[in-house]
Backbone and ligand atoms as CSV (ligand in chain L), in Angstrom:
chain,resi,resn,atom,element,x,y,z
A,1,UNK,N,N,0.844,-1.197,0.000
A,1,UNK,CA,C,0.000,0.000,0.000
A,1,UNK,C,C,0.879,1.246,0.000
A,2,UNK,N,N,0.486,1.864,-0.825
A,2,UNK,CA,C,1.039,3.382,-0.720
A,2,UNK,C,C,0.484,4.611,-0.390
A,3,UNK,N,N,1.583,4.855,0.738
A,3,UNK,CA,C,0.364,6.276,1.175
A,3,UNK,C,C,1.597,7.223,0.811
A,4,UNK,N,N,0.204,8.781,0.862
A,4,UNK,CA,C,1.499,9.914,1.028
A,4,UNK,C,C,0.860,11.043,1.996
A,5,UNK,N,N,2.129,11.388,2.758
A,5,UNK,CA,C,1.378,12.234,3.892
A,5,UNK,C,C,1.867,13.818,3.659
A,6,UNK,N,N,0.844,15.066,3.455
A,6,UNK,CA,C,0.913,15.953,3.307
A,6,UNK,C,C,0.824,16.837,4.449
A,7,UNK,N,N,1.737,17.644,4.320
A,7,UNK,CA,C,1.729,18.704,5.545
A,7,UNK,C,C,1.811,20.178,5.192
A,8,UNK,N,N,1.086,20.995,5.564
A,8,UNK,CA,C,0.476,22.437,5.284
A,8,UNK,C,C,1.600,23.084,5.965
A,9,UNK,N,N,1.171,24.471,5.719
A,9,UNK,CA,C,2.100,25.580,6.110
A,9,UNK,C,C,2.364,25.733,7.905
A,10,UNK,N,N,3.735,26.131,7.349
A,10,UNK,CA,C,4.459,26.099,9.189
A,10,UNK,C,C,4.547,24.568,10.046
A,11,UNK,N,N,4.187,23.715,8.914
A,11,UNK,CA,C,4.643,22.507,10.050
A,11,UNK,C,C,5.865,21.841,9.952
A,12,UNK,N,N,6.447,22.288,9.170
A,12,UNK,CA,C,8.263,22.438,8.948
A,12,UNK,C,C,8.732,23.155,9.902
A,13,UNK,N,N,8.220,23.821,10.910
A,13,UNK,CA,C,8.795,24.432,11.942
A,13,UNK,C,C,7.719,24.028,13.063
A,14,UNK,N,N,7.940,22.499,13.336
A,14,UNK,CA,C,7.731,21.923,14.578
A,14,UNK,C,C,9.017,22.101,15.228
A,15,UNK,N,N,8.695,22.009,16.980
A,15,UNK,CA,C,9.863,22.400,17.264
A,15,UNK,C,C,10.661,23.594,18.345
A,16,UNK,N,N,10.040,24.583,16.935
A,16,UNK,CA,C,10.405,25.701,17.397
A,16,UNK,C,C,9.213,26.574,17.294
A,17,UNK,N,N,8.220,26.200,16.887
A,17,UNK,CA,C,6.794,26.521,16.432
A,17,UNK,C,C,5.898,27.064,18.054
A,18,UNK,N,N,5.624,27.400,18.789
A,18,UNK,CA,C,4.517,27.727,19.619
A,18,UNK,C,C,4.850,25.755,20.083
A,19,UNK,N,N,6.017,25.276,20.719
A,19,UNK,CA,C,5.715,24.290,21.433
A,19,UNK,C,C,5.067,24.120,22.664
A,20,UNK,N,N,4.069,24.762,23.269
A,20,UNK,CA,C,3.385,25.083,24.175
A,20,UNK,C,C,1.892,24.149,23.528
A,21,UNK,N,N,2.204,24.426,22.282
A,21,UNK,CA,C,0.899,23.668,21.828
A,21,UNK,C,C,1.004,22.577,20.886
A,22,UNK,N,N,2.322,22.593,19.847
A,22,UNK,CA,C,2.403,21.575,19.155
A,22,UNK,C,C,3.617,21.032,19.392
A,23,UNK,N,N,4.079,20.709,20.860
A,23,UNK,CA,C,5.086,20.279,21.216
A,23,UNK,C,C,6.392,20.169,20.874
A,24,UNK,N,N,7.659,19.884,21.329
A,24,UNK,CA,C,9.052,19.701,21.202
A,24,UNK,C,C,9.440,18.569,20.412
A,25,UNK,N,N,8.859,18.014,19.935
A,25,UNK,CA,C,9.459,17.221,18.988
A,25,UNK,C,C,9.404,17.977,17.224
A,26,UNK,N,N,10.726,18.017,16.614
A,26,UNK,CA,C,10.408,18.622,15.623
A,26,UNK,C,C,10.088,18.135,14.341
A,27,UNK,N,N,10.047,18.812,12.998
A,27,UNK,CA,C,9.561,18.019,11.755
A,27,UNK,C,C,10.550,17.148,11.228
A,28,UNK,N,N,11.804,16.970,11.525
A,28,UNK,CA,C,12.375,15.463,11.600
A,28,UNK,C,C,12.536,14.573,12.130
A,29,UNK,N,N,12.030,14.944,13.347
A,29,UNK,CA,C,11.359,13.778,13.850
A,29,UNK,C,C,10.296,13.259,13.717
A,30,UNK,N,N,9.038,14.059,12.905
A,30,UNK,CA,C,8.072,13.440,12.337
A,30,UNK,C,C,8.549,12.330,11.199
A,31,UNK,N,N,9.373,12.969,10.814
A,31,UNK,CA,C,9.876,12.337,9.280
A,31,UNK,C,C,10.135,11.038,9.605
A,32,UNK,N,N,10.779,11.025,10.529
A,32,UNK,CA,C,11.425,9.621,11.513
A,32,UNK,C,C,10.501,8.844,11.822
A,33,UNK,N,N,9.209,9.765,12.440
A,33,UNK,CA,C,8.361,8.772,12.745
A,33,UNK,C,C,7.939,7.795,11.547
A,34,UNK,N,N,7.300,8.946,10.620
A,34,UNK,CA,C,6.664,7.880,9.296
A,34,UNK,C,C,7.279,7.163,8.632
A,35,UNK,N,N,9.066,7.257,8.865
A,35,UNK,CA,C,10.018,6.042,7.881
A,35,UNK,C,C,9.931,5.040,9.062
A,36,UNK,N,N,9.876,5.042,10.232
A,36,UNK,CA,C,9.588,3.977,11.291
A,36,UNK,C,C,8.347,2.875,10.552
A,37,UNK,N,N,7.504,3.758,10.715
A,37,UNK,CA,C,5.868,3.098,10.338
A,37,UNK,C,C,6.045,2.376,9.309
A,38,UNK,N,N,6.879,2.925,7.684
A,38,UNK,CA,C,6.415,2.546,6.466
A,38,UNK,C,C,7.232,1.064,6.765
A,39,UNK,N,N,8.534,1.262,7.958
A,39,UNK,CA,C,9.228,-0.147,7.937
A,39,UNK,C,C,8.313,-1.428,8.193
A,40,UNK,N,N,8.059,-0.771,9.814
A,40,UNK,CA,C,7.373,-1.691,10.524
A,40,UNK,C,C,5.579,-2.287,9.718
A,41,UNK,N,N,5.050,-1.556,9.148
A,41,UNK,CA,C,3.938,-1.870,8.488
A,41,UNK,C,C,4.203,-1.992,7.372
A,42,UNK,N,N,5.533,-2.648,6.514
A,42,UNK,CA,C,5.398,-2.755,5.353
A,42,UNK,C,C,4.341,-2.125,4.513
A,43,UNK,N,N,4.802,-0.588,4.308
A,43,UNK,CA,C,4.045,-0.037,3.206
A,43,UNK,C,C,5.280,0.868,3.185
A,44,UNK,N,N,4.592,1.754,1.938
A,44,UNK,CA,C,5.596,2.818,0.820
A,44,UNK,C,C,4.758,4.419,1.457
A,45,UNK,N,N,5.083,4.922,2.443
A,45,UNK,CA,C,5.283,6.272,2.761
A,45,UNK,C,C,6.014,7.206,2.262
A,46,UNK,N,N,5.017,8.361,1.567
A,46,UNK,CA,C,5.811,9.428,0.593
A,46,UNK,C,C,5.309,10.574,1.639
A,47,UNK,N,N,6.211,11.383,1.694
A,47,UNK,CA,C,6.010,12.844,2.699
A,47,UNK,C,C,6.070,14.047,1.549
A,48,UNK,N,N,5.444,15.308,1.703
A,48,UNK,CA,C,5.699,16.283,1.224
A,48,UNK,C,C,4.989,17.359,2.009
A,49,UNK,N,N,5.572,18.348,2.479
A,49,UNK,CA,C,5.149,19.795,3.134
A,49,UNK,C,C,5.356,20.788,1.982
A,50,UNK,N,N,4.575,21.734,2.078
A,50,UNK,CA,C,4.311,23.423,1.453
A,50,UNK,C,C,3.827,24.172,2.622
A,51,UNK,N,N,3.983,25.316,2.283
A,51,UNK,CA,C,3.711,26.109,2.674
A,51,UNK,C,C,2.542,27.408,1.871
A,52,UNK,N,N,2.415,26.798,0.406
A,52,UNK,CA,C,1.610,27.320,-0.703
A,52,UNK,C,C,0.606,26.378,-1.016
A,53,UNK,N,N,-0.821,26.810,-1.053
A,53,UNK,CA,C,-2.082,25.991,-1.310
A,53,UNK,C,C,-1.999,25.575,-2.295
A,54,UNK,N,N,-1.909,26.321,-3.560
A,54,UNK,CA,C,-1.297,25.751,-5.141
A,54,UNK,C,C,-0.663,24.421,-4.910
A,55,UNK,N,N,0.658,24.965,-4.130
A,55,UNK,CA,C,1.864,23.384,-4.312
A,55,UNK,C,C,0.828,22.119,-3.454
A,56,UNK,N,N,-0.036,22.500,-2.844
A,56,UNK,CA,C,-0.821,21.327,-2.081
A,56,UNK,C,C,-1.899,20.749,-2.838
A,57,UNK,N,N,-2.381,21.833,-3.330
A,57,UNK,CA,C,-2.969,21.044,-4.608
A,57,UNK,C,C,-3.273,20.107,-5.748
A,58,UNK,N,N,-1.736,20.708,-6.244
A,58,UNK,CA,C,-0.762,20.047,-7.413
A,58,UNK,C,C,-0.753,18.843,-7.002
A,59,UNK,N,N,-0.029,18.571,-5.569
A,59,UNK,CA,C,0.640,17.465,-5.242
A,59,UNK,C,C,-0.608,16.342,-5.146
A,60,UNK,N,N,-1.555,17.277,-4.309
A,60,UNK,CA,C,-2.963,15.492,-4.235
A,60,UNK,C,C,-3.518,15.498,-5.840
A,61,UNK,N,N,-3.314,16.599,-6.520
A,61,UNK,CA,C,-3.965,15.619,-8.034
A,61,UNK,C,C,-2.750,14.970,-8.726
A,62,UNK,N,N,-1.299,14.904,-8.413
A,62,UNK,CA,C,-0.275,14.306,-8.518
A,62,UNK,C,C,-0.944,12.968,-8.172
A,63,UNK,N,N,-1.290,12.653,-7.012
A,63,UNK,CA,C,-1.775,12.020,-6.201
A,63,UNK,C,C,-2.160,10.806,-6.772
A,64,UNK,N,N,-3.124,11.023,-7.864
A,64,UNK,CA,C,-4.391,10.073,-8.504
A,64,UNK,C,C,-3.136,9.350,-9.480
A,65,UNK,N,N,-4.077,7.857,-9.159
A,65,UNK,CA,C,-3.590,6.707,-9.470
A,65,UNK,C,C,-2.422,6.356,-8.988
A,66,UNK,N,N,-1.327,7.406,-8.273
A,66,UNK,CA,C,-0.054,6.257,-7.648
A,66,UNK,C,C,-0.072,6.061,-6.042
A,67,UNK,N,N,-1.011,6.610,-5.564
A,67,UNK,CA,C,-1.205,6.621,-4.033
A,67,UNK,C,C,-2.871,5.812,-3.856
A,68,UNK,N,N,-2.713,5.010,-2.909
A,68,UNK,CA,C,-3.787,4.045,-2.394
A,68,UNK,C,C,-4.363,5.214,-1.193
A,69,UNK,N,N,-3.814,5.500,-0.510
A,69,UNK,CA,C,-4.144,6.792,0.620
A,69,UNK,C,C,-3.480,7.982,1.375
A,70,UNK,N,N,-4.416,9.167,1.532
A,70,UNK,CA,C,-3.721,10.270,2.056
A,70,UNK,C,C,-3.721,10.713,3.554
A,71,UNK,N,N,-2.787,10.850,3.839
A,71,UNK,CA,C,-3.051,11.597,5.505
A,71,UNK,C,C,-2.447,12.842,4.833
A,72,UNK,N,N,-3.612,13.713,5.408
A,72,UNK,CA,C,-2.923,14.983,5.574
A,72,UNK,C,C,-3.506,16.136,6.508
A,73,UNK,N,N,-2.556,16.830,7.082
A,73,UNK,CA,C,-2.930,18.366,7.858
A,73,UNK,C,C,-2.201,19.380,7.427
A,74,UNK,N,N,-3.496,20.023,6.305
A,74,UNK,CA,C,-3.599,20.985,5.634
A,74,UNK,C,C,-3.084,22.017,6.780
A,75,UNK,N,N,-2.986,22.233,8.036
A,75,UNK,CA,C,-2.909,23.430,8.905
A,75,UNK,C,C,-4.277,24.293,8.771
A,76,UNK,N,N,-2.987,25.356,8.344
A,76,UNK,CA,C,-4.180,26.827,8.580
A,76,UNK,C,C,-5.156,26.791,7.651
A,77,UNK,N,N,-4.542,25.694,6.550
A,77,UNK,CA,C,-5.756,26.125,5.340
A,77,UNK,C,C,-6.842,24.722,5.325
A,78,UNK,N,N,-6.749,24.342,6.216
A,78,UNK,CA,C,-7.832,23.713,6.885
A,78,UNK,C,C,-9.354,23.902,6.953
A,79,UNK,N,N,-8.780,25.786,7.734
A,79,UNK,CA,C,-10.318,26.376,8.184
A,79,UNK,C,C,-10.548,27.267,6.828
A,80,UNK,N,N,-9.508,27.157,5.672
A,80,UNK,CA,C,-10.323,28.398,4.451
A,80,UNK,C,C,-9.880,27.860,3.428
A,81,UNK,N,N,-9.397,26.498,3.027
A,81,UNK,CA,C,-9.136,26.393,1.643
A,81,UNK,C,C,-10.325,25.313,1.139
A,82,UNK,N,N,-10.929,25.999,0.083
A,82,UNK,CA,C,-11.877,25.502,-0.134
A,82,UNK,C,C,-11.488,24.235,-2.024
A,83,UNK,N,N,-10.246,25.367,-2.311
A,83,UNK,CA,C,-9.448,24.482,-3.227
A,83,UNK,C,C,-9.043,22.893,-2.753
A,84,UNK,N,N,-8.484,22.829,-1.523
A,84,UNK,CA,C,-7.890,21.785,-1.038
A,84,UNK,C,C,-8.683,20.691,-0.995
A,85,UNK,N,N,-10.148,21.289,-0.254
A,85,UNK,CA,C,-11.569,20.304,-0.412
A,85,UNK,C,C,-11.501,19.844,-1.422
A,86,UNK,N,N,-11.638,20.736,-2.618
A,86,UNK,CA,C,-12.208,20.414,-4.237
A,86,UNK,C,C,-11.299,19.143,-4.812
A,87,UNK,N,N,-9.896,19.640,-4.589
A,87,UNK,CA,C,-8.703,18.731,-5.057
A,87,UNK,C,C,-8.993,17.069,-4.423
A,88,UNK,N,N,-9.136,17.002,-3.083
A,88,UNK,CA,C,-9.383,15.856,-2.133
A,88,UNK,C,C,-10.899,15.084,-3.090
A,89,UNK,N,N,-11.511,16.112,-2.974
A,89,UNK,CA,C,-12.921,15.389,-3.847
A,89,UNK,C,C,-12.546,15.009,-5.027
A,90,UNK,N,N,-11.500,15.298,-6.089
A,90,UNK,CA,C,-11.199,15.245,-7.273
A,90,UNK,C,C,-10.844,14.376,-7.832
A,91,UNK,N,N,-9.824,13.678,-6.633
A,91,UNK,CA,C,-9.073,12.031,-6.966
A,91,UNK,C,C,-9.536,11.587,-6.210
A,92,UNK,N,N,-10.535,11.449,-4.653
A,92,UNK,CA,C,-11.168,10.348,-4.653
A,92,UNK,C,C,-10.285,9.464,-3.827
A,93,UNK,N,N,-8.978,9.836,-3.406
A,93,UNK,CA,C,-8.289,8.496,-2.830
A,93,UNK,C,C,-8.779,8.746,-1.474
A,94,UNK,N,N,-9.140,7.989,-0.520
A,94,UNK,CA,C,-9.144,8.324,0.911
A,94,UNK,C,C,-8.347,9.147,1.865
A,95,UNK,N,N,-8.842,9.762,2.223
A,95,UNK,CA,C,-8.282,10.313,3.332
A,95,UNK,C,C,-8.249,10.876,4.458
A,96,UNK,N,N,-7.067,10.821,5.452
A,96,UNK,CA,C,-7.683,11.070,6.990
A,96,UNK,C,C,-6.899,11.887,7.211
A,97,UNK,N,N,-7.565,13.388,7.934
A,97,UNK,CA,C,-7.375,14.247,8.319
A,97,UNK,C,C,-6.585,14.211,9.710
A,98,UNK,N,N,-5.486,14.952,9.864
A,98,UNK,CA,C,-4.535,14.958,11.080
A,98,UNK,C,C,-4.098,16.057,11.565
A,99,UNK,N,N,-4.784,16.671,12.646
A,99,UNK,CA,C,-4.182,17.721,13.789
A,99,UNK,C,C,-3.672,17.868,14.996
A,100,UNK,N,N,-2.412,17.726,14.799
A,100,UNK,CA,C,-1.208,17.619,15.975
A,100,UNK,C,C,-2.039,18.407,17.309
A,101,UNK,N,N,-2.556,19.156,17.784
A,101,UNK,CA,C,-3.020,20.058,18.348
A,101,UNK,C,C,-4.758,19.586,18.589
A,102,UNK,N,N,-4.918,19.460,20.063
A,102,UNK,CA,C,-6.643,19.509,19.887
A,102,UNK,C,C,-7.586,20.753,19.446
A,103,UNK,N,N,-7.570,21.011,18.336
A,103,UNK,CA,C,-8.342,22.131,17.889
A,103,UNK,C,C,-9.679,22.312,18.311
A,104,UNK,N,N,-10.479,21.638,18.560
A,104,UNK,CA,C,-11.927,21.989,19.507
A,104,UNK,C,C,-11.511,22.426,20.708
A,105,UNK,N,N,-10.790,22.569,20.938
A,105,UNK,CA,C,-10.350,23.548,22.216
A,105,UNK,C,C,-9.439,24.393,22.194
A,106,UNK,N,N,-9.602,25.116,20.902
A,106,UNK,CA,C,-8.947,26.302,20.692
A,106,UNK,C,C,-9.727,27.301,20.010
A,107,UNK,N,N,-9.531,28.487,19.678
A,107,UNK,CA,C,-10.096,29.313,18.478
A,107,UNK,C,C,-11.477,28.994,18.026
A,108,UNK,N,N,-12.559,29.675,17.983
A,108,UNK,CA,C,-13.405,28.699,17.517
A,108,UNK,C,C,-13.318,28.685,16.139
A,109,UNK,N,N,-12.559,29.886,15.248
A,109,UNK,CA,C,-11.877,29.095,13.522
A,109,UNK,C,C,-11.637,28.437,13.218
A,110,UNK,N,N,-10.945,27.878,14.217
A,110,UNK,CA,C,-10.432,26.471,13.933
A,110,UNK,C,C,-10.935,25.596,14.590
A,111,UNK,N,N,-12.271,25.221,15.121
A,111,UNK,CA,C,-13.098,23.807,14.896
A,111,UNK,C,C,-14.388,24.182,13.409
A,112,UNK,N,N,-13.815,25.118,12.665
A,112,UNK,CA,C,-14.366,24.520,11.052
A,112,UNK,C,C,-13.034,24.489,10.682
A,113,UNK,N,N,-13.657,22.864,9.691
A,113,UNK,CA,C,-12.533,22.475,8.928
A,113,UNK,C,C,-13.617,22.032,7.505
A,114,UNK,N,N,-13.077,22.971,6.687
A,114,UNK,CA,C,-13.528,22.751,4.822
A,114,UNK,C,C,-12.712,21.158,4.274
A,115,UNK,N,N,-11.693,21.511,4.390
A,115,UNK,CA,C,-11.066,19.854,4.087
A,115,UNK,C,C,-11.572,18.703,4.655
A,116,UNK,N,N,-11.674,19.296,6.135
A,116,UNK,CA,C,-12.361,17.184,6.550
A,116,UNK,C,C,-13.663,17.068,5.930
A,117,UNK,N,N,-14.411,18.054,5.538
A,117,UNK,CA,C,-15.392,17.464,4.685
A,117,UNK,C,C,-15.185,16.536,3.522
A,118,UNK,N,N,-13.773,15.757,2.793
A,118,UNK,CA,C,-13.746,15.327,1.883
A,118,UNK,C,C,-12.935,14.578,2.906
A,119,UNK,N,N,-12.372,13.692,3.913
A,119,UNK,CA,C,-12.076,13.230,4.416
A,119,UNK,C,C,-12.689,11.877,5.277
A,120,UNK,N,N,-12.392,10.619,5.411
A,120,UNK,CA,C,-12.909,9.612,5.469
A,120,UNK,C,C,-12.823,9.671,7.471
A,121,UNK,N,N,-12.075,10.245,7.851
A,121,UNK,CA,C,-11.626,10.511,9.268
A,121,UNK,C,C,-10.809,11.112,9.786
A,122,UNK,N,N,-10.886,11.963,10.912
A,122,UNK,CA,C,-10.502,12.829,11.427
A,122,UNK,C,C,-9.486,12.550,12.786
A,123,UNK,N,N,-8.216,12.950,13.136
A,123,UNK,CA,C,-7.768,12.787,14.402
A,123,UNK,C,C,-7.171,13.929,14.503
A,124,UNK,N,N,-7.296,14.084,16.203
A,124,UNK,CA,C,-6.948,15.632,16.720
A,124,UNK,C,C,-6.270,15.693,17.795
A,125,UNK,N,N,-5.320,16.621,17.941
A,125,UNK,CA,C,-5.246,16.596,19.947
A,125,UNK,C,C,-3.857,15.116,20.004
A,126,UNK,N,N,-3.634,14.170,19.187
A,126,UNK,CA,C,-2.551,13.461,19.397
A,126,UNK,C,C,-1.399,13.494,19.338
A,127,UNK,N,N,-1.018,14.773,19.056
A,127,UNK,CA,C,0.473,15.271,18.699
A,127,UNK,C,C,0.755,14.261,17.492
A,128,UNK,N,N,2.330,14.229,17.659
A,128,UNK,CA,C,2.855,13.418,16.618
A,128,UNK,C,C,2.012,12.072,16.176
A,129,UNK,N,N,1.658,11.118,17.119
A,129,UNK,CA,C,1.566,9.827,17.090
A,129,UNK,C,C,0.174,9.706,16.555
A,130,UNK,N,N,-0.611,11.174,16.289
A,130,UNK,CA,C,-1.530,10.755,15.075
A,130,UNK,C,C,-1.510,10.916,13.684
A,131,UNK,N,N,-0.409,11.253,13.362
A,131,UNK,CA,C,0.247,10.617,11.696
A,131,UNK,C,C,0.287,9.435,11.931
A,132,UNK,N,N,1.131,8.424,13.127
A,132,UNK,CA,C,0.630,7.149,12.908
A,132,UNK,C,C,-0.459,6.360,13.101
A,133,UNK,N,N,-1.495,6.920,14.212
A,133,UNK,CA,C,-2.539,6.639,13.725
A,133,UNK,C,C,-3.783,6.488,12.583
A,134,UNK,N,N,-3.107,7.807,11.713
A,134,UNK,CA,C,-3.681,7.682,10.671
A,134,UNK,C,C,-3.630,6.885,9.740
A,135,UNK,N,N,-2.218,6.812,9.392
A,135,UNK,CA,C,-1.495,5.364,8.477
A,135,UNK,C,C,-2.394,4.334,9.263
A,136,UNK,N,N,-1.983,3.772,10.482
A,136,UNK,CA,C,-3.119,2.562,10.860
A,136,UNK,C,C,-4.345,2.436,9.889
A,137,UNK,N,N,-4.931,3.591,10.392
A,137,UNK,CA,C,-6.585,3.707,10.009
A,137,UNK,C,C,-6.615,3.366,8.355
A,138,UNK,N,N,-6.232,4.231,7.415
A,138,UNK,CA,C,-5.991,3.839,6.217
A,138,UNK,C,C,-5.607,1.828,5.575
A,139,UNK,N,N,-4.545,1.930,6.606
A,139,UNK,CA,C,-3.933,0.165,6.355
A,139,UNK,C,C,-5.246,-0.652,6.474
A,140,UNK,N,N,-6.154,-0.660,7.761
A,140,UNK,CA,C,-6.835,-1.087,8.310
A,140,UNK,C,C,-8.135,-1.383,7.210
A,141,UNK,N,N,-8.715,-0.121,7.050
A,141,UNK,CA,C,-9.937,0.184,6.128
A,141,UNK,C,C,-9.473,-0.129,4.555
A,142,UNK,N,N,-8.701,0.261,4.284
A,142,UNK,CA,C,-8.587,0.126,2.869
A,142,UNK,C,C,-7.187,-0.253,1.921
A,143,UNK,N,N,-6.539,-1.008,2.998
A,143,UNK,CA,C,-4.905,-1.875,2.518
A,143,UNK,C,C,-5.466,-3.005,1.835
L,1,DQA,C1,C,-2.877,22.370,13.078
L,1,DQA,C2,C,-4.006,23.233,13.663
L,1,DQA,C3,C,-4.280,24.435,12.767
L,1,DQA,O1,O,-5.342,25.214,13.321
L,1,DQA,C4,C,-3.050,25.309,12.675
L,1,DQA,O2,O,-3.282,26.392,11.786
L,1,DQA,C5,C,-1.830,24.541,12.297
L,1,DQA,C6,C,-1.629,23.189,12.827
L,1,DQA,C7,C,-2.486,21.206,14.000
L,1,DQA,O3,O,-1.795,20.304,13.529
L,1,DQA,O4,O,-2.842,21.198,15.186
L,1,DQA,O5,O,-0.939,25.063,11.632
L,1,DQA,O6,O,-3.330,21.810,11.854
């Protein structure tokens, strides 16, 4: 199975980011995490971060036909990209939405999310270890 996990703007600066809320571990150690996972669960994990909605775009209609499933946290453009939705609806591959941060208990902007509407499931509030939950969920439902 091949997944690819997308990451939105500013999450290349885990870390050093407001770790008060999205903790001390940084975005290579995420990286670490998901080459852990793709070992241990025998699958093909592809990563890519932007920081531009365009390049996030591009990349999930890249997407169609060589990826079985997506994890991704769009970030900020979560609560306003309505492109990102469209793109997710476009190819159709599954996907589960991932926010390092429990966002229902923050901002109330940010408990709307336009993207998880094209999203098969949602995890929040787990820090790092729900990128690997997500991979699970994907393997699980649709490996
Ligand atoms: C985030 C939550 C978003 O509201 C925020 O804009 C982010 C990160 C998270 O992982 O908790 O950049 O998606």
């Amino acid at each position: 199975m091949k997944i690819l996990v997308i990451n939105g703007p500013n999450i290349n600066m885990l870390g050093i980011r407001e770790p008060g809320i999205y903790g001390k571990n940084t975005f290579a150690d995420l990286l670490a995490l998901l080459e852990r996972t793709a070992m241990e669960e025998n699958l093909t994990i592809e990563q890519f971060q932007s920081n531009h909605e365009g390049a996030l775009v591009d990349k999930i209609q890249e997407a169609l036909g060589r990826f079985d499933g997506i994890v991704i946290n769009p970030a900020a453009y979560t609560h306003t990209s309505v492109a990102i939705l469209d793109a997710l609806k476009a190819v159709s591959i599954p996907a589960v939405e991932v926010h390092i941060s429990d966002v229902d208990a923050r901002e109330p902007f940010r408990q709307i999310s336009y993207t998880g509407l094209a999203c098969v499931h949602t995890i929040k509030g787990h820090g790092l270890d729900g990128y690997r939950e997500a991979v699970l969920y994907l393997k699980e439902h649709f490996g």
